[in-house]
N, C-alpha and C positions, 0 to 999 in steps of 0.2 A: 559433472557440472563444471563449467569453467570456473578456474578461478577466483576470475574476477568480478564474476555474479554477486557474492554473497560479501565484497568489499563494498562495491560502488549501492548494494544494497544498505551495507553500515552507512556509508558516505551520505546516500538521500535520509536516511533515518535521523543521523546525526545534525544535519543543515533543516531539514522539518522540523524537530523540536526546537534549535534554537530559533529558528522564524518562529515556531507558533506562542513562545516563551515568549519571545519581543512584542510578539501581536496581541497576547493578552494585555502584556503589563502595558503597551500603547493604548490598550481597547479602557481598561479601567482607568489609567490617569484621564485620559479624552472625557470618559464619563465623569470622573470627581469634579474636572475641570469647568465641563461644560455645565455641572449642577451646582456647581459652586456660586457659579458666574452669574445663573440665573437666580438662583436663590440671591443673591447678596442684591441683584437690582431691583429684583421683587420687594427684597425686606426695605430696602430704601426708598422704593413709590409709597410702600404702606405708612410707612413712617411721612412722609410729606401728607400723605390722606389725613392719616390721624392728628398729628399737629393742625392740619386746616379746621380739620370737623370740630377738635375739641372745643378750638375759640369759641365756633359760632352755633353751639348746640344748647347753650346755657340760652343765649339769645332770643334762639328761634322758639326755646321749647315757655317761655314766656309770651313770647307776642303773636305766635300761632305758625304754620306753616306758611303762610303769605309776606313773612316777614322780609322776604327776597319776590321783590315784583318783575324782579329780570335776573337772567343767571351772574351771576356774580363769577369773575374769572380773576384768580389770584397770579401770583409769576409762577414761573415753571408752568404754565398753560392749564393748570388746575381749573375745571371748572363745581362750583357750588350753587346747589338751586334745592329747592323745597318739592314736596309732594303730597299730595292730601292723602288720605287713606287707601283710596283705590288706585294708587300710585299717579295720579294724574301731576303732569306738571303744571304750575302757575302759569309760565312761559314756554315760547318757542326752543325746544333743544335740538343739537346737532342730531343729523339721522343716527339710528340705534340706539338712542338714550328718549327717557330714562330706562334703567337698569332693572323694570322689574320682576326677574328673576331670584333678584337679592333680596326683594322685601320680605318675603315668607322667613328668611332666615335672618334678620337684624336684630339681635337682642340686644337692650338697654345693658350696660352700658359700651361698651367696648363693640357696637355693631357687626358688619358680615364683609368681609370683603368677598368680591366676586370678579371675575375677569370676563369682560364679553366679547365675543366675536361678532363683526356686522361685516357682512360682505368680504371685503380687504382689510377691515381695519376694526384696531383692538382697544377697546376699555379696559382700565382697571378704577373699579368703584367703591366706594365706603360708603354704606346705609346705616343710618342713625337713627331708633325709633325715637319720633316725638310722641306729645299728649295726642295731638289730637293729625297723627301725619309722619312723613319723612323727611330727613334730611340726607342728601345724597352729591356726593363728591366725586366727581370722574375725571380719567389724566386719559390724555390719548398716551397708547406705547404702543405705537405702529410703527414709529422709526425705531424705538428701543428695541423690538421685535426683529425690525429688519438688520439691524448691526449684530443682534445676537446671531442671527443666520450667515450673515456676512462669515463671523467669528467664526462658527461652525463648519462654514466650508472652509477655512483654512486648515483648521483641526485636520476634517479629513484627507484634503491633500498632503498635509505636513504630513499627517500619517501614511498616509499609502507613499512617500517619496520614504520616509522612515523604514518601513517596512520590504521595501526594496533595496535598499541599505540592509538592511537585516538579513536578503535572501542573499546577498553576494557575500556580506559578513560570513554566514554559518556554511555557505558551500565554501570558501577559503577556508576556514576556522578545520571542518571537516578533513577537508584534503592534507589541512594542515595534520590533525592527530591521525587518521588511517599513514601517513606516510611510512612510520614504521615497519608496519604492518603489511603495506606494498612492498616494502622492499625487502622482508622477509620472506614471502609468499615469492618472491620472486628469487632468492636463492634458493627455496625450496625446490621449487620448477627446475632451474637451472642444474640442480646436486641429482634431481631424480632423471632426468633425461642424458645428461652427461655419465650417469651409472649406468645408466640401462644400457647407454649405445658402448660404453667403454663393456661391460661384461658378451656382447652379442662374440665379439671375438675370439674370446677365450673359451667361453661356452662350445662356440663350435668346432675348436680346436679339438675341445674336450669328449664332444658327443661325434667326432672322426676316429680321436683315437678308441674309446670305446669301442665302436664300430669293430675297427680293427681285430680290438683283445678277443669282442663276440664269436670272431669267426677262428681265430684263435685255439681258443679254449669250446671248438663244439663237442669236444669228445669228453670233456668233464663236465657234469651236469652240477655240480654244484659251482663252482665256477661260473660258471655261463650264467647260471640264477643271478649268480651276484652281479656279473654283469651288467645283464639287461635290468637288475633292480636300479641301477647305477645312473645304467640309459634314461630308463623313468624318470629319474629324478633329477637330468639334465636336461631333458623333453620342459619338465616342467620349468626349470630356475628359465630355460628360454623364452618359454611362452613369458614368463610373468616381465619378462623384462622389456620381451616387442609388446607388452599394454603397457609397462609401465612409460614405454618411449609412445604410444601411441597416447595418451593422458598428457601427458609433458607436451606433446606437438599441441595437442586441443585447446591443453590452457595457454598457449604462446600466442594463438590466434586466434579471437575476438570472432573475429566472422569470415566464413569462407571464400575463396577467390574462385575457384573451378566449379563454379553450378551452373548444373547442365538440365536439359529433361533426360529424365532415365527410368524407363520402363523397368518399375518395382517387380511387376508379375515375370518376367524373364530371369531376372537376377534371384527371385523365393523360389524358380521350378532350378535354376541349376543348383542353386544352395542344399535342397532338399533333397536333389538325386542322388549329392557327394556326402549326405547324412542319415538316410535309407539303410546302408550296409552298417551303420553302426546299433541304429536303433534296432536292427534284427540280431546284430551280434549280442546287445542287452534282452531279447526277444520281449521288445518295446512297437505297440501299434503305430508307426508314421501315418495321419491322416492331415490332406490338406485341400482347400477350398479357394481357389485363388481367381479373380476378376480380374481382366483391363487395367491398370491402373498407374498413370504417370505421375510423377513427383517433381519436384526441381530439387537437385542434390548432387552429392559425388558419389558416383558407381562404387567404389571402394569403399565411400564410409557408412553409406545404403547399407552396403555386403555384410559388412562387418557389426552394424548395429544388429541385423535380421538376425546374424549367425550367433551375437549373444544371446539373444534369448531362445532359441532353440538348443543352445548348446548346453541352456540351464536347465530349459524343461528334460531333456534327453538325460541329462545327467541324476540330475535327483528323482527323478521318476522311477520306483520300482520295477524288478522283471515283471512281464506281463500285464502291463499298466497302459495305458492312450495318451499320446501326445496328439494334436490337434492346430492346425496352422490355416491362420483365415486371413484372407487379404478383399478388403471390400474398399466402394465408394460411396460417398452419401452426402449433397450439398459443399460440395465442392472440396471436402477430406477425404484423404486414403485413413483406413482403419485396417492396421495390422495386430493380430493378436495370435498370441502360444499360448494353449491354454490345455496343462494336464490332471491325472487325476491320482498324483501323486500325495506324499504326507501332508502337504500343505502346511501353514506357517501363521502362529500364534498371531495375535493382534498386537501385542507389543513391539513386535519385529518389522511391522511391515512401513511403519518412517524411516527404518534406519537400510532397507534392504540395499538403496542406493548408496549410501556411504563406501566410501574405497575402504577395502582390506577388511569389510565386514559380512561377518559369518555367521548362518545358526544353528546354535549348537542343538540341534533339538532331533531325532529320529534319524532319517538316513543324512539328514542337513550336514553334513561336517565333513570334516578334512580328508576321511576315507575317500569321499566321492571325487575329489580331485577339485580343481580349479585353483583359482589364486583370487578370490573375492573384487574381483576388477570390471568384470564381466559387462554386469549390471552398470556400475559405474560409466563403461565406455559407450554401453548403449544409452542411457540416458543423454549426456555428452552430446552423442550424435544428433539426436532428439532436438535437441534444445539449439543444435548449431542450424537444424533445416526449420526454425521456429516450430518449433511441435511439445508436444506434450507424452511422456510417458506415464500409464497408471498401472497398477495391478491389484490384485481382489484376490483373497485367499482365505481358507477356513481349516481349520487342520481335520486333516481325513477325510477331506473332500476335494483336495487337490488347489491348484494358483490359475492367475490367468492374468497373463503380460502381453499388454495393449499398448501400442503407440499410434498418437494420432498426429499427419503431416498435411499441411497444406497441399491439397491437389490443385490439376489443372484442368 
């Protein structure tokens, strides 16, 4: 996996919470605000209702509901008018009045306020049961309505202009704390690729003169043992060091320059014929199933992903065991898979089987078998640079099975 996946992942992580942190605490103030706002106009129409009704309730409820022969309209555009029982009014009212939806609910003393809706435009009204009738007070607040919406759209603008403020804030903010951490991942990079290409020289310095001593010393057999145990194990510090310089190249470069089409199925039939004699030397079954299949990618790092995972299954695989190599297409993806029927691999193990430098220690899984725990690592890697997906499925004593899926053409 590149490097820099699993920063610029912290990076979005870190700039998301602090946006969605601002967008609450904006979302809640906006609400207090806007219910504040309302509330407080509301409590102040009722309050003018109440003060109008009280004067004239003592009045009315003496000289009958007819005691207003025309609606009576105070300041503030308060209108008050009477109603007989069946709510009817004395006088002519503006359309949607009177109010009676409020009657059923006005109880003596402190009556019902109710808010009505007529077309476009809004009441709010106070009903006053009399002896023998209603008394009833209505305020237009169409405009108060419309000012409160006015208000409300600025709310949201002001918010969403806030909030974009907030996404540039926490991607800064973000870039700001990863910075560390970039630039330690980045001497990391730099310490492991710098080793690696600084030891390939000496190494081969080393596995020359061995060479040498081998042929040396053929006539002493324990000599030569230690020799070639020697070789081994300069065979190996090599290999680990061209993956570790090959990991070092991957994570330097973001995305590939040299993508080409390159015939997948050409590159699985030569890989498999130069891996044939080894799987017989383990007397391991090579079986393989290969279709047509183009890819967009680099020929070498193609090679190189395919060659990890048969080099795992060939490896851990017992004598006398199947290894298995399929290459399909299907809706426009290549489907490569190695799948054998080796120990196979606990369910705890199998998040971490791509982590670099790790191992499981469990049946033939370990150090004996060889490798350097990188394998897996640089196949994924590959994977993930041609936009693809690597997965694997494993059951212990039922063997594994390492699938990579690439966008075809």
């Amino acid at each position: 996996m590149n490097a820099r996946d699993p920063l610029q992942r912290l990076r979005h992580q870190l700039a998301f919470w602090y946006w969605a942190t601002m967008a609450s605490l904006l979302i809640v103030l906006a609400l207090f605000f806007g219910y504040s706002y309302d509330r407080h106009a509301t409590d102040e129409i009722d309050h003018l209702l109440s003060a109008t009704v009280r004067g004239a309730t003592h009045e009315a409820d003496e000289h009958g509901y007819s005691i207003f022969p025309a609606v009576q309209q105070t300041t503030g555009g308060l209108l008050l008018y009477t109603l007989d029982e069946q709510g009817q009014a004395a006088t002519a009212l503006p359309a949607g009045l009177p109010d009676r939806s409020a009657l059923s609910g006005a109880i003596a003393p402190q009556g019902a306020f109710h808010t009505l809706q007529w077309n476009n435009q809004s009441w709010r009204t106070l009903t006053v049961p009399l002896r023998n009738g209603f008394l009833q007070a209505a305020i237009d607040t169409t405009g108060l309505e419309n000012r409160e919406n006015h208000i409300l759209w600025r709310i949201v603008f002001g918010c969403a202009a806030a909030l974009g403020v907030a996404a540039y804030g926490g991607w800064w903010l973000s870039n700001r704390a990863t910075q560390p951490i970039d630039e330690t991942w980045s001497r990391e990079r730099r310490f492991f690729s710098d080793a690696s290409h600084e030891l390939r020289t000496p190494l081969a310095v080393l596995q020359s003169g061995l060479e040498l001593l081998r042929r040396q010393t053929a006539e002493h057999s324990q000599a030569r043992q230690t020799v070639e145990d020697l070789l081994e194990e300069a065979a190996q510090l090599n290999t680990l060091a061209d993956e570790l310089l090959t990991l070092s190249r991957l994570d330097a470069t973001d995305t590939p320059k040299n993508l080409e089409s390159v015939n997948w199925t050409e590159i699985l039939e030569t890989l498999l014929r130069t891996r044939l004699p080894l799987a017989k030397q383990k007397e391991l079954q090579l079986t393989w199933q290969l279709t047509p299949v183009l890819v967009t990618a680099e020929p070498d790092g193609l090679r190189r992903m395919s060659d990890a995972l048969i080099e795992n299954a060939l490896r851990y695989t017992p004598p006398g065991g199947h290894v298995n190599v399929a290459l399909t297409s299907m809706q426009h993806k290549a489907l490569f898979s190695v799948c054998d029927d080796g120990p196979g691999i606990a369910p705890e193990y199998l998040p971490h089987l791509f982590e670099r430098f790790f191992r499981v220690e469990q049946s033939t899984r370990t150090h004996e078998a060889g490798g350097t725990g990188l394998g897996l690592s640089i196949a994924e890697a590959y994977a993930q640079r041609y936009h693809g997906k690597i997965h694997v499925k494993s059951a212990l004593g039922k063997g594994s099975c390492f699938s990579i899926e690439l966008p075809g053409q």
